[in-house]
C-alpha positions in Angstrom: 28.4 -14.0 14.1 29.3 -17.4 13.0 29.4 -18.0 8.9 29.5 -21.0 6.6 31.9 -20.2 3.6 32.5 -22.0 0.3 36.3 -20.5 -1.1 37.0 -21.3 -4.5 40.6 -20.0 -5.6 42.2 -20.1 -9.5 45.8 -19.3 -10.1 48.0 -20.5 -12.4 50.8 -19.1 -14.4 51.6 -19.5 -18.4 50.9 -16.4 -20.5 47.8 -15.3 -18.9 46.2 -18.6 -16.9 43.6 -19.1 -14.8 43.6 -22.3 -12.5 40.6 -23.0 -10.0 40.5 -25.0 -6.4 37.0 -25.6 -4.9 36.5 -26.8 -1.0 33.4 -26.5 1.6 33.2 -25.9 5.3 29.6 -26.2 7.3 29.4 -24.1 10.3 26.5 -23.4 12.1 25.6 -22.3 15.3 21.5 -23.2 15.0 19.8 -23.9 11.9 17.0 -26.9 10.8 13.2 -27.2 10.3 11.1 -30.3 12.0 8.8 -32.3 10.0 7.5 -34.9 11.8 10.6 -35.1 14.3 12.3 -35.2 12.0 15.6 -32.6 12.1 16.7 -31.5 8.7 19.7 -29.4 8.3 20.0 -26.5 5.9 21.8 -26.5 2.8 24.6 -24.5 1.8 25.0 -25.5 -2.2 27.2 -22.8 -3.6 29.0 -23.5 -6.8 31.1 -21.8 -9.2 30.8 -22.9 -13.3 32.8 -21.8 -16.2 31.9 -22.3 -19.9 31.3 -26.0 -20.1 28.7 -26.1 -16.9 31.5 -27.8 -14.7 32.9 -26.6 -11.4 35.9 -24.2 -12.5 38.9 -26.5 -12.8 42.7 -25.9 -13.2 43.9 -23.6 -16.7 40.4 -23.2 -17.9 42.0 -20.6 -20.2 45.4 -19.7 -21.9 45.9 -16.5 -23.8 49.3 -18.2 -25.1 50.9 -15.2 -27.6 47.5 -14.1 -28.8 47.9 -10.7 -26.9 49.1 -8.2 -29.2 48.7 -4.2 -29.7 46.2 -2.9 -31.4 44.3 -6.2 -30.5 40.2 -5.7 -30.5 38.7 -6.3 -27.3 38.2 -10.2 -26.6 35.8 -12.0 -24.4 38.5 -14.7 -22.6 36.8 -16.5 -20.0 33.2 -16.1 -17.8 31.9 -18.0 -15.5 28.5 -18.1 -13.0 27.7 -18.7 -9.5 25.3 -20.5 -8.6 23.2 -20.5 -5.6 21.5 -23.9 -6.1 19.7 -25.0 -3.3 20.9 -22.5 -0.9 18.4 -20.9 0.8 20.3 -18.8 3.5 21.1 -15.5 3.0 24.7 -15.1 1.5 27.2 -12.7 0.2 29.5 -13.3 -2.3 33.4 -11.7 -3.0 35.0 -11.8 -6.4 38.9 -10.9 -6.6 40.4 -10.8 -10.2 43.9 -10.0 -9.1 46.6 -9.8 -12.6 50.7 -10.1 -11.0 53.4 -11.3 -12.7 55.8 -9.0 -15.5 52.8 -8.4 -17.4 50.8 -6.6 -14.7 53.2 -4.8 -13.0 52.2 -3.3 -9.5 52.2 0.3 -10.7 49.4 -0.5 -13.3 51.7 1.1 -16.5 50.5 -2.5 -18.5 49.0 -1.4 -22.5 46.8 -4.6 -20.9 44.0 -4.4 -19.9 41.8 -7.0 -18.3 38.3 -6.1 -17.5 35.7 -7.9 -15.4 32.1 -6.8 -15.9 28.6 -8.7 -14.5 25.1 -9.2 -16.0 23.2 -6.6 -13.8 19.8 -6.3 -14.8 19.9 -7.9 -18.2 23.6 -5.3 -18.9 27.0 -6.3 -18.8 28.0 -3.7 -16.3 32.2 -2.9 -15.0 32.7 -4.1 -11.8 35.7 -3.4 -9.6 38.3 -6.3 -9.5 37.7 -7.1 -6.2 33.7 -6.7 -5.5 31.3 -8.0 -2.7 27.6 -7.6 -2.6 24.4 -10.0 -1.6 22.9 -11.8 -4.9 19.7 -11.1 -5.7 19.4 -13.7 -8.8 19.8 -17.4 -8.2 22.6 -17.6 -10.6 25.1 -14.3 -11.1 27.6 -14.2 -14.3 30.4 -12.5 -14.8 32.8 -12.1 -17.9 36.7 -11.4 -18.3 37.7 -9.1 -21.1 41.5 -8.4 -22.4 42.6 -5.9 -25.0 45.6 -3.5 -25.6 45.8 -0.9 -27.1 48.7 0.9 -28.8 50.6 2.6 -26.4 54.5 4.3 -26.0 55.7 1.3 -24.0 54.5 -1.4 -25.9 57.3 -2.7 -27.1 58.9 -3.3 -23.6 55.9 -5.6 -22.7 56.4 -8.0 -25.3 56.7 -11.5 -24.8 56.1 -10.8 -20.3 54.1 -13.4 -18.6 51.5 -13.1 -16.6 49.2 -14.7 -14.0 45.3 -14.4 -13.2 44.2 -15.0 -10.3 40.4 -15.1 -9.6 39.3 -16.0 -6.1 35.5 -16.8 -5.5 34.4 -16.4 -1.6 30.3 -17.7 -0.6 29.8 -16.6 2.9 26.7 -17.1 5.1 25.5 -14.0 6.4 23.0 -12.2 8.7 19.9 -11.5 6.6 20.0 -7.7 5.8 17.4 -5.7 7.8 15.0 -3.9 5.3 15.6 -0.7 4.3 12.8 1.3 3.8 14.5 4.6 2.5 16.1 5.2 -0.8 17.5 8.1 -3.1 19.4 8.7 -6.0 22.9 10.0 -7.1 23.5 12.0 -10.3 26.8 12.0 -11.4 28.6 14.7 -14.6 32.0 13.7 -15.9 33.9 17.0 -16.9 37.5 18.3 -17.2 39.1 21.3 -16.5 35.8 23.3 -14.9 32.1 22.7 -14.9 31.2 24.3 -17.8 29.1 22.6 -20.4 31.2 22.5 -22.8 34.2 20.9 -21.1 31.6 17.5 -20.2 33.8 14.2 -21.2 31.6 10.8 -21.6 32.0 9.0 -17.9 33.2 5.9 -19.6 36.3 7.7 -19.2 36.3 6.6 -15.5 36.1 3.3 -14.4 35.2 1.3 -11.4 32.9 3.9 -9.9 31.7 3.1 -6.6 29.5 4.7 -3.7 30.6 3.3 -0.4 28.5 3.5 2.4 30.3 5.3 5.4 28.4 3.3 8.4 28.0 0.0 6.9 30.8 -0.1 4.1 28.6 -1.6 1.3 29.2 -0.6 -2.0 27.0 0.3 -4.4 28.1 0.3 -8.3 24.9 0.0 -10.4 23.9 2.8 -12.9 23.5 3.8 -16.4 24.2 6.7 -18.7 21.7 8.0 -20.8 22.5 7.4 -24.9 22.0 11.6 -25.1 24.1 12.3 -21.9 27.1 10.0 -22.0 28.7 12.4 -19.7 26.7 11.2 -16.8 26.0 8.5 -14.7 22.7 8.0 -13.1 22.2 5.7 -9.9 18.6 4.7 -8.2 17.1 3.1 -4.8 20.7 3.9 -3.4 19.9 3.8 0.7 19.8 6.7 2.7 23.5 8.0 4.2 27.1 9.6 4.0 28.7 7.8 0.9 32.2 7.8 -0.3 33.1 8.5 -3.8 36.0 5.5 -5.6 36.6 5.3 -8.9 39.8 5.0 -11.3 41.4 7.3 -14.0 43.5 7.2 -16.9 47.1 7.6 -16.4 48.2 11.0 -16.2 45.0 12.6 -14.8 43.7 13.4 -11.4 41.0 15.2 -10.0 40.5 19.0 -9.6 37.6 19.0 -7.5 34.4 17.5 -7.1 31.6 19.3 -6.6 28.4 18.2 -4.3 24.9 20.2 -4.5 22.4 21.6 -7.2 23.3 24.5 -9.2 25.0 27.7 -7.2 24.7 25.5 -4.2 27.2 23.3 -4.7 30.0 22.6 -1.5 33.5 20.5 -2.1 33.8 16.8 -1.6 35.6 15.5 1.4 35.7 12.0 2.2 35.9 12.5 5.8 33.9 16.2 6.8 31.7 16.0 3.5 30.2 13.4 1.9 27.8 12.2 -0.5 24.7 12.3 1.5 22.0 10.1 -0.2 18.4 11.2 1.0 14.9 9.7 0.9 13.1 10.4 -2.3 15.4 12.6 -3.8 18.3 13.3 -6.9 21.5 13.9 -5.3 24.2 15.5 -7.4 28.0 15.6 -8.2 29.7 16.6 -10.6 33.6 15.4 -10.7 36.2 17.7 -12.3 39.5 16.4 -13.8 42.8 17.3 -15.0 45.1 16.4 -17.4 49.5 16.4 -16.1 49.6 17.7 -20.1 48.2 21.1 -20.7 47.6 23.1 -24.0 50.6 25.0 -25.7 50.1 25.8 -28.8 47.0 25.6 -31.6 48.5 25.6 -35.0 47.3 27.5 -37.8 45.6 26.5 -40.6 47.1 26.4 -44.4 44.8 29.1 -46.6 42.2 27.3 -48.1 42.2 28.3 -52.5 39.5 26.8 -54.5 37.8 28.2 -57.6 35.3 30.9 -57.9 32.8 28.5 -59.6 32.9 26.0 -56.0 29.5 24.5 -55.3 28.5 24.9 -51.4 28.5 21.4 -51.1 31.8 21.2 -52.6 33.0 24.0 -50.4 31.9 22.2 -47.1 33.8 18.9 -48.4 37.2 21.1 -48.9 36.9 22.5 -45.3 39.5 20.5 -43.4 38.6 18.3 -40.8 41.6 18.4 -38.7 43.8 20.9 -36.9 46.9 19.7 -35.1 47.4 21.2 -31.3 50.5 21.2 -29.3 51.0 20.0 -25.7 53.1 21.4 -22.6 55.1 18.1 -23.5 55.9 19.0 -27.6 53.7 16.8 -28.6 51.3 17.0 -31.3 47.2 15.7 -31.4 44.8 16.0 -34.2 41.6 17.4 -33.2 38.2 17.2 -35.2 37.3 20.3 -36.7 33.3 21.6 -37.5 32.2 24.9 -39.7 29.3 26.6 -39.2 28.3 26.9 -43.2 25.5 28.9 -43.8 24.3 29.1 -47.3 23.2 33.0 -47.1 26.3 33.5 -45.7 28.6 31.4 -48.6 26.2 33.0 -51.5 26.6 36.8 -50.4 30.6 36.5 -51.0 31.5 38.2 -53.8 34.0 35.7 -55.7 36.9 35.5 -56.1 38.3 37.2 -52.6 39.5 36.4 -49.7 37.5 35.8 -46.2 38.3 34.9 -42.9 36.3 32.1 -40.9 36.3 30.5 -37.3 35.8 27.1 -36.7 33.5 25.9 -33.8 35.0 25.3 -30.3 36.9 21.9 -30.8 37.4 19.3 -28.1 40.8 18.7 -26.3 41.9 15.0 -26.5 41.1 13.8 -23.1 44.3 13.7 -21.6 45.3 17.2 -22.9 44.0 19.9 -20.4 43.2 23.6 -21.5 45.9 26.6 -20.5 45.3 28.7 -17.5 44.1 31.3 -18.4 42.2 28.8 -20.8 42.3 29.4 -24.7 39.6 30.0 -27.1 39.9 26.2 -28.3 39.1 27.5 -32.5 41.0 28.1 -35.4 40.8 30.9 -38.0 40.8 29.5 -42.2 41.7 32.5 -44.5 39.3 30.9 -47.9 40.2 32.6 -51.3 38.2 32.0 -54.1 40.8 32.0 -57.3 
């Protein structure tokens, strides 16, 4: 198959730069209408524009020393394709490739650059580098930085940095239509698959669906506001599909599990995939785990407070926090939550002393339960004085 391909390349280096070089090569094998004998040729138009409405030029950005830790997430750059009069069948490639001291090989950088694309009216995370077949004549994307505080922060200060965003327009075979589509439900948990151990899925990123025969990726999907925990993903085509995503450092998965309820089988890339099928919800649900595990909750200091306490009050003196310890000796707060009942509060005869439980609490997300795992509550000894 013979293409036509516009490249555009940006790279340069200060802090964090970006730099852009735009060329265009026609190649065709057969390809013109005849009106009136006349040949016409067709046109290949692609362009790339940054935030003035210009073709992408050299250092169209420079971050300079505003990078800092405990920065709030910044919008730094964005910048659209545009098909323009292009009427063949394309595909595009987008590379967002960070190097340099700042972005060290084994990804250990406090920052972090995201790129994310308007997909169906949402600014949705794409994968640094990302191919797929526009369906809108003009397709945006958006570069975000932050950093948050982190351990090694201070051995990243004052590192450079380079960006470089590549931008490839390729002619392509129109696709053959594809009649048969399905869906994928995803569930984000750690530990096991029990409800309570869920985590919101935003606690994964670059989640993908590869297609085993024809290698397309598919990325598109949306968690429900009520069910952060999973990710939803429609009119995915029929077949075996891969499962790529990335983690936070210092977790890895468990398992993942393919199948309804007390069907499910375990993931394999190679003997047992994802199999998409026509007009149905497929599911997974992928398990994590945490390098630190649980050691140690520690108790709770009694609770005294007069006789005369109001149950409003009382619910207001509870605390909110209990500290945990990991395998590593390090402490984490954790929100607490009581179950107050007022029939309950008003049938204790004061002043005395009573016992109460917590509700089950939630592990930070890099903290994994024990094995065996532990009741994740604390016990408050109350005495009304």
């Amino acid at each position: 198959m013979k293409k036509n391909t516009i490249f555009i390349l940006i790279s340069a280096l200060v802090l964090v730069t970006v730099a852009t070089l735009i060329g265009t090569v026609a190649y065709f094998s057969k390809g013109f209408t005849s009106d009136n004998n006349v040949a016409k040729a067709a046109v290949f138009d692609v362009d790339v524009v940054g935030t003035n409405g210009e073709t992408i030029a050299d250092a169209e950005f420079n971050l300079d020393e505003d990078l800092y830790p405990g920065m709030e997430t910044r919008e730094v750059y964005n910048f659209e394709i545009n098909r323009n009069n292009t009427e063949l069948p394309v595909e595009y490639m987008v590379k967002l490739l960070p190097s340099g001291d700042l972005f060290p090989a084994d990804k250990n950088s406090p920052v972090v650059l995201t790129l994310k694309r308007l997909v169906e009216g949402n600014w949705v995370n794409v994968n640094f580098e990302t191919t797929f077949k526009p369906k809108n004549d003009v397709e945006k994307f958006k570069v975000f930085v932050d950093w948050e505080h982190s351990e090694n922060d201070i051995a990243f200060q004052g590192k450079t940095g380079n960006i470089k965003l590549e931008v490839v327009a390729t002619q392509v075979d129109p696709e053959p239509v594809v009649v048969d589509f399905g869906s994928a439900h995803i569930t984000l948990y750690k530990d096991s698959t029990s409800s309570k151990n869920t985590i919101d899925f935003e606690n994964i990123t670059n989640f993908v669906l590869k297609n085993k025969k024809t290698g397309k990726e598919y990325t598109v999907g949306s968690s429900p506001w009520n069910r952060k925990y999973t990710f939803e993903m429609k009119d995915i085509p029929v077949g075996e599909y891969t499962v790529h995503f990335d983690m936070l450092t210092g977790m890895s998965v468990k398992e993942i599990q393919l199948g309804e309820s007390y069907k499910e089988t375990i993931y394999d890339a190679e003997s047992n995939p994802l199999v998409i099928t026509k007009d149905k919800n497929e599911y997974a649900k992928i398990v994590l785990k945490s390098d630190l595990t649980l050691k140690e909750i520690k108790p709770l200091d009694d609770l005294k407070i007069p006789s005369n306490i109001t149950i409003d009050e009382y619910k207001e003196a509870l605390p909110k926090k209990a500290t945990i310890v990991d395998s590593t000796n390090q402490e984490h707060l954790v929100d607490l939550k009581w179950d107050v009942r007022p029939f309950v509060f008003d049938g204790w005869k004061k002043p005395g002393t009573y016992t109460i439980t917590s509700e089950f609490f939630d592990l930070p997300v890099n903290v994994s339960n024990s094995e065996p795992s532990t009741r994740l509550e604390v016990k408050l000894n109350v005495i009304f004085e």
